[in-house]
SESE-978679 format. One record per residue (C-alpha): z, y, x; residue number from 1; chain; residue in three letters. Coordinates in nm, 2 decimals, padded with zeros to 4 digits, always signed. Example, Ala and Ser with C-alpha at 12.3 -4.5 7.8 and 13.67 -1.06 7.14 Angstrom:
<<+00.78, -00.45, +01.23>, 1, 'A', 'ala'>
<<+00.71, -00.11, +01.37>, 2, 'A', 'ser'>
END
This chain:
<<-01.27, +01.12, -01.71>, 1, 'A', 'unk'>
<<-01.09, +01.47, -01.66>, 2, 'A', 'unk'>
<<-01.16, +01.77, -01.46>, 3, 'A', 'unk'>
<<-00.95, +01.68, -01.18>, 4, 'A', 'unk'>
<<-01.23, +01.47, -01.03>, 5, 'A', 'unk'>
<<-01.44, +01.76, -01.04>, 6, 'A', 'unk'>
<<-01.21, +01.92, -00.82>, 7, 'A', 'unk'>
<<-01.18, +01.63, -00.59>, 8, 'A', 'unk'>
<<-01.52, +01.64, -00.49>, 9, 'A', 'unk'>
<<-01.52, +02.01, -00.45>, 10, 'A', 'unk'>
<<-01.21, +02.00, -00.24>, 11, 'A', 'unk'>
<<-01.41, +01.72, -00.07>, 12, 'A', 'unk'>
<<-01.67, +01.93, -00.02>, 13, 'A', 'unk'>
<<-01.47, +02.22, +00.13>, 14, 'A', 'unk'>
<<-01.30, +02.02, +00.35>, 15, 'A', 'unk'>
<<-01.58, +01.86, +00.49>, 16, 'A', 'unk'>
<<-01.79, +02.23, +00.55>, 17, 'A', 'unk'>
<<-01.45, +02.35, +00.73>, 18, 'A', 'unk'>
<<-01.46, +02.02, +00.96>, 19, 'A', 'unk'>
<<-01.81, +02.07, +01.03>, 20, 'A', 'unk'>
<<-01.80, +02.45, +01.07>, 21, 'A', 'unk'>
<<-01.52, +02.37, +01.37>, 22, 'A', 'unk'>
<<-01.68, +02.12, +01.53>, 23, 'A', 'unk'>
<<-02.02, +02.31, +01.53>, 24, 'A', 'unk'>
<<-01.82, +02.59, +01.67>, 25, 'A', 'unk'>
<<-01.70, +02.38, +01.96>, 26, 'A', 'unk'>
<<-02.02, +02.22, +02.04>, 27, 'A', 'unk'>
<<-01.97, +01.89, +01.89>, 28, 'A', 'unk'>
<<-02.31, +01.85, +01.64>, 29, 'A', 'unk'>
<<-02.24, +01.46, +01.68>, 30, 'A', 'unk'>
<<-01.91, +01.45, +01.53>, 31, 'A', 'unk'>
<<-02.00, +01.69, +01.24>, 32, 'A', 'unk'>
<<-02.31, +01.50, +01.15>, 33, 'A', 'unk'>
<<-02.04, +01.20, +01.16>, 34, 'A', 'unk'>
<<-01.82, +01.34, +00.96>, 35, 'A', 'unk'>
<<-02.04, +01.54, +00.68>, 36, 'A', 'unk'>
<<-02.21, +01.11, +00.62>, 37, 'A', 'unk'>
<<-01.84, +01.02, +00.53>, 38, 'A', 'unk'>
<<-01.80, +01.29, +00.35>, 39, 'A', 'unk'>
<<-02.09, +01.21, +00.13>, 40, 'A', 'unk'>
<<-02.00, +00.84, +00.12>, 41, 'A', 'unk'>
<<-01.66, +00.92, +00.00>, 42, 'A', 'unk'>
<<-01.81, +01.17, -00.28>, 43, 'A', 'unk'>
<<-02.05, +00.94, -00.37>, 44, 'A', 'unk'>
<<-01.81, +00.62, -00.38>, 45, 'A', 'unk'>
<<-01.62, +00.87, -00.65>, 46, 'A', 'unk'>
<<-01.93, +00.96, -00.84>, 47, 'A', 'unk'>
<<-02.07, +00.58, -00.88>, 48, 'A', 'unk'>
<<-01.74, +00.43, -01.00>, 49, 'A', 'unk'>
<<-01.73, +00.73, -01.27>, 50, 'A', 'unk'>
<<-02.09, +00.60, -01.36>, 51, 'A', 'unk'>
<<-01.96, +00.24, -01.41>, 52, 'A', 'unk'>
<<-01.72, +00.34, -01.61>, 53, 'A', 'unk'>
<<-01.94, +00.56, -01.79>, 54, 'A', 'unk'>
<<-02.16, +00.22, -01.86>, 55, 'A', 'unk'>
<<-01.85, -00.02, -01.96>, 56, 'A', 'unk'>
<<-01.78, +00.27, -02.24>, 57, 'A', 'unk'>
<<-02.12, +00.26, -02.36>, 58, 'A', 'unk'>
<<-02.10, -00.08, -02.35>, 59, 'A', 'unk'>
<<-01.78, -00.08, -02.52>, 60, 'A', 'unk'>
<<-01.92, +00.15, -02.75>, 61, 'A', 'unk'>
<<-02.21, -00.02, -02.89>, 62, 'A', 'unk'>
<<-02.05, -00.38, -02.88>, 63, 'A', 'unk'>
<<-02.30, -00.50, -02.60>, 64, 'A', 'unk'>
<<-02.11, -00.74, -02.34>, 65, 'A', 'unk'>
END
């Protein structure tokens, strides 16, 4: 776990705002709605596998398997 995964999800994040900001822009709320879900599935796919690995070094850790 480094900081780069921080910055990931907040170039994620900026990425997805942009998107959104240009398809709102050009009348497409549909798309953007479309695209700011994925965005939040892929942040979230990133932040639940750092939680399971948080739990396999606590695990690890305190000798529980």
């Amino acid at each position: 776990m480094d900081i780069s995964i921080i910055f990931k999800l907040a170039a994620i994040g900026i990425i997805v705002t942009v998107v959104c900001q240009i398809l709102k822009k050009s009348d497409r709320d549909d798309v953007a709605t479309v695209v700011s879900i994925v965005g939040l599935v892929i942040a979230l796919t990133i932040a639940v596998t750092m939680i399971g690995d948080l739990f396999d070094v606590v695990r690890e850790i305190f000798g529980v398997y």
